[in-house]
Structures are given as structure tokens and as C-alpha cells.
VMD Tcl script that builds the backbone (N, CA, C; Angstrom):
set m [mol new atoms 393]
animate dup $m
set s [atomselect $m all]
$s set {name element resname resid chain x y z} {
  {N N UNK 1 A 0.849 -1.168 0.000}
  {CA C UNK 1 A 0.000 0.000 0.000}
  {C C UNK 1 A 0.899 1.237 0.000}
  {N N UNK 2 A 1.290 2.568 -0.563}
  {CA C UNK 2 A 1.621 3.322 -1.180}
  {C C UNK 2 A 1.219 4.143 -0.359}
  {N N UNK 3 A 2.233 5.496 0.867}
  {CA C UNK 3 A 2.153 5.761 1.300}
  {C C UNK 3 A 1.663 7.585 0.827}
  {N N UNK 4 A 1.978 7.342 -0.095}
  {CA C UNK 4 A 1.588 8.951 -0.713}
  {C C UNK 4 A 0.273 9.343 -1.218}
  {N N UNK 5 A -0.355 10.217 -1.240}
  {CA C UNK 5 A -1.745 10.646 -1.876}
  {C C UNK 5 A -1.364 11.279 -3.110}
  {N N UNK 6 A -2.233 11.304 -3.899}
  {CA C UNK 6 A -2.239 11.476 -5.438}
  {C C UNK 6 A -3.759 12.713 -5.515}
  {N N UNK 7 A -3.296 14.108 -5.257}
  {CA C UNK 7 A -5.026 14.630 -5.203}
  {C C UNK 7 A -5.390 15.166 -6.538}
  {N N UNK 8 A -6.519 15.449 -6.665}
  {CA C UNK 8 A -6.700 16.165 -7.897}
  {C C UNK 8 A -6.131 17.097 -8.407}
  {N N UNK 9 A -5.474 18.295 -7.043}
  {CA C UNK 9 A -4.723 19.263 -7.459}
  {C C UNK 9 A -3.376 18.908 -8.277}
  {N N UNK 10 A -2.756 17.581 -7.285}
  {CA C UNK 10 A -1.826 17.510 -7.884}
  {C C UNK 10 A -1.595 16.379 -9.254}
  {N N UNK 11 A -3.315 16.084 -10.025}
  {CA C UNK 11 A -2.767 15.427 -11.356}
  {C C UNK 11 A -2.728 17.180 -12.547}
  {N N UNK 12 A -3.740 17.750 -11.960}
  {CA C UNK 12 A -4.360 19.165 -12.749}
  {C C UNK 12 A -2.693 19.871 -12.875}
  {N N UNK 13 A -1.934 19.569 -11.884}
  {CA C UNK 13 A -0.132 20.403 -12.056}
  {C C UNK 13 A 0.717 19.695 -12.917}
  {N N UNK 14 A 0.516 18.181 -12.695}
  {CA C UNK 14 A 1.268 17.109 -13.809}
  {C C UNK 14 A 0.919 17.258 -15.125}
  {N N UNK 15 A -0.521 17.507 -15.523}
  {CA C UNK 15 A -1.376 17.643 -16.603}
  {C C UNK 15 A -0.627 18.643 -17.269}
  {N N UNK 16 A -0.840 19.653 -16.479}
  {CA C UNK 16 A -0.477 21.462 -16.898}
  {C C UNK 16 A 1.246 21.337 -17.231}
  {N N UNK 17 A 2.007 20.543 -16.505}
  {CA C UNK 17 A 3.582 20.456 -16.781}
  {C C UNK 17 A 3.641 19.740 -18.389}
  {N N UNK 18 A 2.822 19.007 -18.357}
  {CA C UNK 18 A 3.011 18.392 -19.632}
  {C C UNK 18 A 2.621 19.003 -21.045}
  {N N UNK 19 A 1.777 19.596 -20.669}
  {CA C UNK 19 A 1.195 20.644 -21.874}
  {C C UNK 19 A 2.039 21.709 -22.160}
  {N N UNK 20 A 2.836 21.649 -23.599}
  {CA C UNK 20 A 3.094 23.550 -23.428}
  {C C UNK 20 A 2.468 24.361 -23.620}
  {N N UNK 21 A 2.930 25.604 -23.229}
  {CA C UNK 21 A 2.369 26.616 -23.177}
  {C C UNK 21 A 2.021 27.291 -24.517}
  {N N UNK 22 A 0.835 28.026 -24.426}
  {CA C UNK 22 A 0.242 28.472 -25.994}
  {C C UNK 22 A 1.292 29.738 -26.143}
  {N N UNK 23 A 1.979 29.886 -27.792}
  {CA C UNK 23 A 2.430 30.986 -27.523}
  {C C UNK 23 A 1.710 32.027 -27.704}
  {N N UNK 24 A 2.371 33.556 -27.366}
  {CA C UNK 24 A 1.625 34.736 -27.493}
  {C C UNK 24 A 0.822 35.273 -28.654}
  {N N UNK 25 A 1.521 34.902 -29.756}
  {CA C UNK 25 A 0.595 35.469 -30.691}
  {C C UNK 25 A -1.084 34.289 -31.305}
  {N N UNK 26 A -0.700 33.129 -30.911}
  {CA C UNK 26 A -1.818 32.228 -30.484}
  {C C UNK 26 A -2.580 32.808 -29.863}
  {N N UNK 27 A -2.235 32.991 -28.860}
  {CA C UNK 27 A -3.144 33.635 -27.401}
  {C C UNK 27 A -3.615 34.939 -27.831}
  {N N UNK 28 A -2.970 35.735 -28.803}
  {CA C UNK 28 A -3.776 36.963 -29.003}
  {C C UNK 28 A -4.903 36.976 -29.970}
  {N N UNK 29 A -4.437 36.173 -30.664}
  {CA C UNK 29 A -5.816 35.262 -32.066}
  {C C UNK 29 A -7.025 34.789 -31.125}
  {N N UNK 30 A -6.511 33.860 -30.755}
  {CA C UNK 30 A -7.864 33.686 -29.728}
  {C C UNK 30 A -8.694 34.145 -28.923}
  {N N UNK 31 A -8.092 35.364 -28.291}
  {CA C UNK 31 A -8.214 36.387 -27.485}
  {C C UNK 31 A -9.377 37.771 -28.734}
  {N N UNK 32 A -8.532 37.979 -29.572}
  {CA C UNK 32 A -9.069 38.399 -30.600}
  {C C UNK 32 A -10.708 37.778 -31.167}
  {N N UNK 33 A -10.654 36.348 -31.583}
  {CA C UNK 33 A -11.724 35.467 -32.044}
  {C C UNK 33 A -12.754 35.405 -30.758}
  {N N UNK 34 A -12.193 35.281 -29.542}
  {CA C UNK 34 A -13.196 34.901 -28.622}
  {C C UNK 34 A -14.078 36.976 -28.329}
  {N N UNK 35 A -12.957 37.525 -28.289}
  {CA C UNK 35 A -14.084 38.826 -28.143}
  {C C UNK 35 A -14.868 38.994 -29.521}
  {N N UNK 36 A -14.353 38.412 -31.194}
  {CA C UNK 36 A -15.780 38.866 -32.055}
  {C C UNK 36 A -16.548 38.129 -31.555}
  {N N UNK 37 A -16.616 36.619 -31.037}
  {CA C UNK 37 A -17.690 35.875 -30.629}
  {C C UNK 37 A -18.577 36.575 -29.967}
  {N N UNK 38 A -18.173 37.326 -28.978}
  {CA C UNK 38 A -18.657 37.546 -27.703}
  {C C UNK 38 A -19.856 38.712 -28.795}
  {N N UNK 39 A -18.574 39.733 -29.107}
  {CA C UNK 39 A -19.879 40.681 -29.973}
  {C C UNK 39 A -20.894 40.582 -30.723}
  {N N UNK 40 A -20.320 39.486 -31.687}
  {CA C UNK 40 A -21.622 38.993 -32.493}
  {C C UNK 40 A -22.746 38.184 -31.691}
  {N N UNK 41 A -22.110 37.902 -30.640}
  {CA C UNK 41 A -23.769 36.773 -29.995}
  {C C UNK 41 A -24.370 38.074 -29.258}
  {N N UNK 42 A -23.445 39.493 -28.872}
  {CA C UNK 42 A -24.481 40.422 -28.155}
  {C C UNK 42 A -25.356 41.297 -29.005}
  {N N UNK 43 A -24.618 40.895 -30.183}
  {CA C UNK 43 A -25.259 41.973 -31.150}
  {C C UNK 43 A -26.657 41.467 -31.699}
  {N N UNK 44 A -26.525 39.636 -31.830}
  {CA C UNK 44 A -27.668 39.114 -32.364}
  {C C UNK 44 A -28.482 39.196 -31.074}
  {N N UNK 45 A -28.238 39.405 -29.742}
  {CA C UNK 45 A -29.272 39.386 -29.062}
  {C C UNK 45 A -30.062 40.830 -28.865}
  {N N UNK 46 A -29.304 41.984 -29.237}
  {CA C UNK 46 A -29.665 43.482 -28.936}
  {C C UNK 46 A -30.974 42.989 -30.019}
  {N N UNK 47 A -30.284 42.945 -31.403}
  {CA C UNK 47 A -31.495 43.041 -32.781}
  {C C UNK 47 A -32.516 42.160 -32.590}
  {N N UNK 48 A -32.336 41.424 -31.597}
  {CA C UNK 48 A -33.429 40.569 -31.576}
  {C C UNK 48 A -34.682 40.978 -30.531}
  {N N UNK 49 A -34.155 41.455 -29.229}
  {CA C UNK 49 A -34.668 42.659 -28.012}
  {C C UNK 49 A -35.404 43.473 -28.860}
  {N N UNK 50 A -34.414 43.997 -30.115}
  {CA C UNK 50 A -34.569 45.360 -30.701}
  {C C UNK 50 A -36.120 45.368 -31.375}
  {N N UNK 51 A -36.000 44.212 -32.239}
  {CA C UNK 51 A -37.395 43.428 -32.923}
  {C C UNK 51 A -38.671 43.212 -31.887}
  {N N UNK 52 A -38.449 42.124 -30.838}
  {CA C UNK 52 A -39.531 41.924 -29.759}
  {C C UNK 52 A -40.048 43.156 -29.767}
  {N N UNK 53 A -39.245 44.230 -29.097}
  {CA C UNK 53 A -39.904 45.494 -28.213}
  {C C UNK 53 A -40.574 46.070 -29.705}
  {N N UNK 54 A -40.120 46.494 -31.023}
  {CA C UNK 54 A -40.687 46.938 -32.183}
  {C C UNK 54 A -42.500 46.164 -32.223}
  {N N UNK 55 A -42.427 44.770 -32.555}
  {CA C UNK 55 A -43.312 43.946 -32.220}
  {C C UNK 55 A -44.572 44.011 -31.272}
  {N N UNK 56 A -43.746 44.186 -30.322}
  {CA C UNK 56 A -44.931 44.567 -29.045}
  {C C UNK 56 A -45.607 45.868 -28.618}
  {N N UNK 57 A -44.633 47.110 -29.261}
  {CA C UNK 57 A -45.330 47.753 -28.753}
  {C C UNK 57 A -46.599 48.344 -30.318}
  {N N UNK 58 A -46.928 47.821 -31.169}
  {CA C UNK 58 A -48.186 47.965 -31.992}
  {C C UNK 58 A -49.179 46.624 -30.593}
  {N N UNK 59 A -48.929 45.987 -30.591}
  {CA C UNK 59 A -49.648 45.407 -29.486}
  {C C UNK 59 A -49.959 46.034 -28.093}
  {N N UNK 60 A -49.117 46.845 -27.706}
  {CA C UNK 60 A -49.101 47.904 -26.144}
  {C C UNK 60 A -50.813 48.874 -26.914}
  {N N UNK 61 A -50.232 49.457 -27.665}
  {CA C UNK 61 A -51.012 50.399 -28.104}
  {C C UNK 61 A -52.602 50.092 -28.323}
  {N N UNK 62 A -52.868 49.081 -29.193}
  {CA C UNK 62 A -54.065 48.615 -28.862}
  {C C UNK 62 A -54.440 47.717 -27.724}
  {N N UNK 63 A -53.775 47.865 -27.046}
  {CA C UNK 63 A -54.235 46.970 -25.746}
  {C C UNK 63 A -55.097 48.451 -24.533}
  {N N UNK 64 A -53.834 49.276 -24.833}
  {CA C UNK 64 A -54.241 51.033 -24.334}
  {C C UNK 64 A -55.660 51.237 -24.681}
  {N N UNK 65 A -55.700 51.587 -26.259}
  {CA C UNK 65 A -56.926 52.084 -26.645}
  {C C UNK 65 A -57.924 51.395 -25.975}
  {N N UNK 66 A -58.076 49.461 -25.731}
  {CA C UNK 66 A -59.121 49.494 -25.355}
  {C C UNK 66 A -59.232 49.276 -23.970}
  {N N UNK 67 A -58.107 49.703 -23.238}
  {CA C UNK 67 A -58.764 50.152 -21.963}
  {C C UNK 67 A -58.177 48.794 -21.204}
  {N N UNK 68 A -57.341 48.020 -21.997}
  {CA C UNK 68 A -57.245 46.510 -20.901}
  {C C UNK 68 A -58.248 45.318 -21.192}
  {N N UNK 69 A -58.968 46.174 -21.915}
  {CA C UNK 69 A -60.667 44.958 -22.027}
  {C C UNK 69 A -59.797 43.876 -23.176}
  {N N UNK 70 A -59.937 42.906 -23.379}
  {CA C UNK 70 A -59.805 41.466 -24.600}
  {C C UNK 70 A -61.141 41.597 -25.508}
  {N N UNK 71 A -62.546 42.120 -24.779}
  {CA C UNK 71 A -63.279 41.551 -25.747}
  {C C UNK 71 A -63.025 42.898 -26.652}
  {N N UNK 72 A -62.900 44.091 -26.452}
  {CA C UNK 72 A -62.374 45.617 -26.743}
  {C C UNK 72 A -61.203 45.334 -27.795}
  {N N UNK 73 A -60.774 44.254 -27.449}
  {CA C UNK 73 A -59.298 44.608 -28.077}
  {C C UNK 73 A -59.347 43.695 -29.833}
  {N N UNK 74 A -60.129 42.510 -29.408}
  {CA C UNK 74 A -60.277 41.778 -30.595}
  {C C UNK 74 A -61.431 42.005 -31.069}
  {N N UNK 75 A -62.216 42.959 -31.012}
  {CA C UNK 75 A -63.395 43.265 -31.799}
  {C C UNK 75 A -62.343 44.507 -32.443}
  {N N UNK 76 A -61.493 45.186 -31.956}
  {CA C UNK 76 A -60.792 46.610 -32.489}
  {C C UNK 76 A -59.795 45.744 -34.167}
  {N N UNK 77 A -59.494 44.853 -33.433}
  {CA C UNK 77 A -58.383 43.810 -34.683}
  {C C UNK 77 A -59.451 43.041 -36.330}
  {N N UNK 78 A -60.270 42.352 -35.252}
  {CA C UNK 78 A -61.681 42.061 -36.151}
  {C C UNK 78 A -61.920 43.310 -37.103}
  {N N UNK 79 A -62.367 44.215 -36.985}
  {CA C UNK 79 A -62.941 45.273 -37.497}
  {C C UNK 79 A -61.327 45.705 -38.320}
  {N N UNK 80 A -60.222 45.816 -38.156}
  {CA C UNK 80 A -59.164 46.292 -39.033}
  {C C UNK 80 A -58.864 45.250 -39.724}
  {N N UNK 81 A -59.361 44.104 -39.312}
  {CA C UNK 81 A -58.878 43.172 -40.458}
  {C C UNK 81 A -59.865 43.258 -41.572}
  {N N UNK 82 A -61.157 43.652 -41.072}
  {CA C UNK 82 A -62.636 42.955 -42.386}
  {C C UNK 82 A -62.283 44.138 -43.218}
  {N N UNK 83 A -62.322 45.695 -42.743}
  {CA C UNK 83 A -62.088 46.480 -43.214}
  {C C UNK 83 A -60.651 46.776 -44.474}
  {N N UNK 84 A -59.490 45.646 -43.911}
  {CA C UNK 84 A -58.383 45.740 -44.846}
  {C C UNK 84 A -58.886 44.764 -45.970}
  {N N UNK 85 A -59.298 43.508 -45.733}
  {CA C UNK 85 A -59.479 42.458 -46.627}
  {C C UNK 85 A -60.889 43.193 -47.850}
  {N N UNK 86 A -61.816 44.102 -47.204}
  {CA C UNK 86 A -62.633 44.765 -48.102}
  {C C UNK 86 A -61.906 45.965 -48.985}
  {N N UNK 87 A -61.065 46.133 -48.770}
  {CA C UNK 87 A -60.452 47.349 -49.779}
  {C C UNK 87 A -59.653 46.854 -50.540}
  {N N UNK 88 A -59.956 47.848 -51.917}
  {CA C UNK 88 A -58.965 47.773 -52.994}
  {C C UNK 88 A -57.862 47.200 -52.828}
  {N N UNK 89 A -56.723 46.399 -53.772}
  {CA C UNK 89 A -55.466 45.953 -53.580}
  {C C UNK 89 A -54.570 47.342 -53.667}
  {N N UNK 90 A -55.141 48.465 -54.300}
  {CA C UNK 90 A -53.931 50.115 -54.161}
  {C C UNK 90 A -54.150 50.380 -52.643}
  {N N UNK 91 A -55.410 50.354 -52.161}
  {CA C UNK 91 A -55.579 50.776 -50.566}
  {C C UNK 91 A -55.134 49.714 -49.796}
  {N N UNK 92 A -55.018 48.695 -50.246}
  {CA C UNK 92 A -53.919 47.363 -49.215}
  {C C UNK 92 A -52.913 47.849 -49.197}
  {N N UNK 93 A -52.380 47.816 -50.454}
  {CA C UNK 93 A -50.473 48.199 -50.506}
  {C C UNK 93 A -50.070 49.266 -50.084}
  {N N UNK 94 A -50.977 50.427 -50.181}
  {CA C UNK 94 A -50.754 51.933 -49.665}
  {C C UNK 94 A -50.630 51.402 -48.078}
  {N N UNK 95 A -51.403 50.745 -47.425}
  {CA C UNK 95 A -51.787 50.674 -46.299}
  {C C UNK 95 A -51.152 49.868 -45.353}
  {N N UNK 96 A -50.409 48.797 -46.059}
  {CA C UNK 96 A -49.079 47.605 -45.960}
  {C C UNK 96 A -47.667 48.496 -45.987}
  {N N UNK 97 A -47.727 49.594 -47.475}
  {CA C UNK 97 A -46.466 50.707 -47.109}
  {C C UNK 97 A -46.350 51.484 -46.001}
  {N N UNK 98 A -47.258 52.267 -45.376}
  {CA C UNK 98 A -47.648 52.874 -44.120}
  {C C UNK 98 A -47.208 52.229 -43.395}
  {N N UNK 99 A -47.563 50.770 -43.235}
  {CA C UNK 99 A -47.313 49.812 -41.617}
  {C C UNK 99 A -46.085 49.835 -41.797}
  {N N UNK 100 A -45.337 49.044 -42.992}
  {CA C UNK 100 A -43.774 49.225 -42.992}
  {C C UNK 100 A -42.942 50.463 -42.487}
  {N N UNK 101 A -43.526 51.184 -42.782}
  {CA C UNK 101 A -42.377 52.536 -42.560}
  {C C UNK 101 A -42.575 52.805 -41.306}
  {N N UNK 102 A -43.951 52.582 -40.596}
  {CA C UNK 102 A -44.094 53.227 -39.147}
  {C C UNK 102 A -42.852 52.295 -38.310}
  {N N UNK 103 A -42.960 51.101 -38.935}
  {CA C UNK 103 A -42.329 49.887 -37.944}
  {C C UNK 103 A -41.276 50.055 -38.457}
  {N N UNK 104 A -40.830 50.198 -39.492}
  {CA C UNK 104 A -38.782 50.659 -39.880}
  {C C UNK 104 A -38.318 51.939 -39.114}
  {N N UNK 105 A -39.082 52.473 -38.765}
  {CA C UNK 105 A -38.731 54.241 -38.169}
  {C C UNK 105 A -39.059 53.704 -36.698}
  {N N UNK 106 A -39.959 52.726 -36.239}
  {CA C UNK 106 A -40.135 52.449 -34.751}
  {C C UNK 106 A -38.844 51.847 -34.374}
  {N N UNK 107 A -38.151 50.935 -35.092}
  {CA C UNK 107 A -37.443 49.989 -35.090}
  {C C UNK 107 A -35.845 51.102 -34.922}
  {N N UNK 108 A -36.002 51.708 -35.623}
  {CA C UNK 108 A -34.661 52.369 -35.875}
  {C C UNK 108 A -34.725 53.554 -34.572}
  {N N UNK 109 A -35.630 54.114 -34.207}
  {CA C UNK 109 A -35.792 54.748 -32.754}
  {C C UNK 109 A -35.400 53.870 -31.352}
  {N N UNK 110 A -35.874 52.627 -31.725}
  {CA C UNK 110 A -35.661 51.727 -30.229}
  {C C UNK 110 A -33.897 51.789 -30.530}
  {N N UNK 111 A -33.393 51.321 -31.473}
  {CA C UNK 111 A -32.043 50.976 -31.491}
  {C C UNK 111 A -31.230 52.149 -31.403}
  {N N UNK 112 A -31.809 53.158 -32.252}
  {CA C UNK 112 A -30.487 54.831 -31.570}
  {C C UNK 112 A -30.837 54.736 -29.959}
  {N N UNK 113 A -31.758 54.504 -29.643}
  {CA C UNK 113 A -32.256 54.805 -27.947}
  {C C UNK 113 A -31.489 53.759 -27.291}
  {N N UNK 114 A -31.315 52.473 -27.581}
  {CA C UNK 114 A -30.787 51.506 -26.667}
  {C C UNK 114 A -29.091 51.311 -26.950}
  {N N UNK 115 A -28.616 51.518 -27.802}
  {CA C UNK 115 A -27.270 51.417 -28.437}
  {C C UNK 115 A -25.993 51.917 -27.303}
  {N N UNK 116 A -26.614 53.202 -27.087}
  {CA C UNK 116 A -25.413 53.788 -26.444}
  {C C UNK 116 A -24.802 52.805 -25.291}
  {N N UNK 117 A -26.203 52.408 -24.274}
  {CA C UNK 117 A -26.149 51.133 -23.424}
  {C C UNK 117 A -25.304 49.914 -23.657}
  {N N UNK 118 A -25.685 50.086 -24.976}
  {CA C UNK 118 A -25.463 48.338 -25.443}
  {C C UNK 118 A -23.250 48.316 -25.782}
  {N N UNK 119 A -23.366 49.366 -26.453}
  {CA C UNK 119 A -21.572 49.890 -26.598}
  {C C UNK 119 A -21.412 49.551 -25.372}
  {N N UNK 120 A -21.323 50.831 -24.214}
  {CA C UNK 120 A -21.052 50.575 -23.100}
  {C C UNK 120 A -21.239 49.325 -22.202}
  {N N UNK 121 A -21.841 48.309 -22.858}
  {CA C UNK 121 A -22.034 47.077 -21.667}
  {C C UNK 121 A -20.695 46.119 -22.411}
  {N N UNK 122 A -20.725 46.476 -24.015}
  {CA C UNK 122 A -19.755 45.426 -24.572}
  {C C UNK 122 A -18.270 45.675 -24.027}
  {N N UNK 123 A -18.286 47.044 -23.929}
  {CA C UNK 123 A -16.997 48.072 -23.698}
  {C C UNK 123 A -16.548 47.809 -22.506}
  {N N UNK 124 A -17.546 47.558 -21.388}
  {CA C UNK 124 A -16.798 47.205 -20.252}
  {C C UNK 124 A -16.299 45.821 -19.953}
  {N N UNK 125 A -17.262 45.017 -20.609}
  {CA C UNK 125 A -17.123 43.896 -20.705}
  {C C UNK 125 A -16.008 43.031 -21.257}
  {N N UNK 126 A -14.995 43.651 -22.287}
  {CA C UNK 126 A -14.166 43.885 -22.821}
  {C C UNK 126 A -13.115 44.283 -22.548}
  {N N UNK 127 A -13.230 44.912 -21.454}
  {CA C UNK 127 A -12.386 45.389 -20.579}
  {C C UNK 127 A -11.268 44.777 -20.825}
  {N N UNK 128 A -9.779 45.430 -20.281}
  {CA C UNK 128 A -9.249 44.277 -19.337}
  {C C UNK 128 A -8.899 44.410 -18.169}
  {N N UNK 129 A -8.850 43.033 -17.663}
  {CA C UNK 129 A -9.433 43.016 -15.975}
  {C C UNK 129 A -8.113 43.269 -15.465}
  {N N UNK 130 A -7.748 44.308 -14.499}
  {CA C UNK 130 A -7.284 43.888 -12.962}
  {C C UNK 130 A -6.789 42.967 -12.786}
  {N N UNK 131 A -5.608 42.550 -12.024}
  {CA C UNK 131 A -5.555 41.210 -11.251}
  {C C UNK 131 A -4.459 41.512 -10.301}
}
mol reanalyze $m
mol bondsrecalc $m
mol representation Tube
mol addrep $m
């Protein structure tokens, strides 16, 4: 029986002796690759925030008008839908161009408004740390 202990710390130091070390300009590639990662997964999540909140708030708004009520709210949708499906295809498309632009100009307001935030969270995040 083998009077010595063998702990985890000390296979994780044998492990680490055996491995060499990455060199520096490795380490700065990666370092490099792992912060675009980081940006591009914050960026797909801002545009995606950015979209929801665009999304929801044509939904906020008629929820307002009718006061909180459901039966208020889908008789208000009912009535804009019978009313779109009864008009001309020039008064659809006129009326389909309208929705687009309100929601490209809503869309582009949420994102100048939230951006500055969003820099600054990547920016610190990015940092480098202390030690």
C-alpha cells in the first residue's frame, strides 16, 4: 500500500507540466476570435430585443386604446382586419407601405435609444481586468 496521496490538485499540475504553453501570438488570435464571438452573440441578441420590443409595442397600443378589455381589443383587430381584406389591392399596398415605414422608423428609434447602453455594456465587458 503506497504511502503517498495522489489529489486532484496535484494530477491538474502534472497535466499542466506536460502541456506547453500556448504561444503569445496564439493567445492573441484567440483572445481576438473569442471577443468577435462575444460581440456577435451580443449583437444578435440586442437586434433581436430590438425586434420583440418593435413587435410589441403595436400590441401595447391597442391593448391602451381598449382600456385593458380582450373583448375591446379583438373586436378593435376584427374590425381592421374585415375592413383591410374589403379594400382595394392600391388601398392594401398603400396601407401595408404605411405599416412598414411606421415599424422601420419604430425599429430604428428603439435601437439609436438603446445602443449607447449596449456599446457601453460590450466596452466594459471587454475590458481588461485587474488582477
Amino acid at each position: 500500500m503506497p504511502l503517498t496521496l495522489n489529489t486532484p490538485i496535484d494530477r491538474a499540475q502534472d497535466a499542466a507540466a506536460k502541456h506547453p504553453r500556448i504561444a503569445n501570438g496564439h493567445r492573441k488570435a484567440m483572445r481576438l476570435l473569442a471577443d468577435g464571438c462575444y460581440i456577435f452573440l451580443k449583437g444578435c441578441a440586442f437586434t433581436a430585443t430590438n425586434f420583440m420590443i418593435m413587435l410589441g409595442l403595436p400590441l401595447l397600443f391597442f391593448l391602451a386604446i381598449s382600456g385593458g378589455d380582450l373583448t375591446n381589443f379583438f373586436m378593435m383587430l376584427e374590425l381592421l382586419a374585415t375592413r383591410f381584406l374589403d379594400a382595394d389591392s392600391a388601398r392594401q399596398m398603400a396601407f401595408v407601405g404605411d405599416i412598414q415605414t411606421a415599424l422601420i422608423v419604430t425599429l430604428t428609434l428603439i435601437a439609436v435609444l438603446r445602443t449607447p447602453k449596449f456599446v457601453t455594456d460590450v466596452a466594459n465587458a471587454l475590458a481588461p481586468k485587474e488582477q
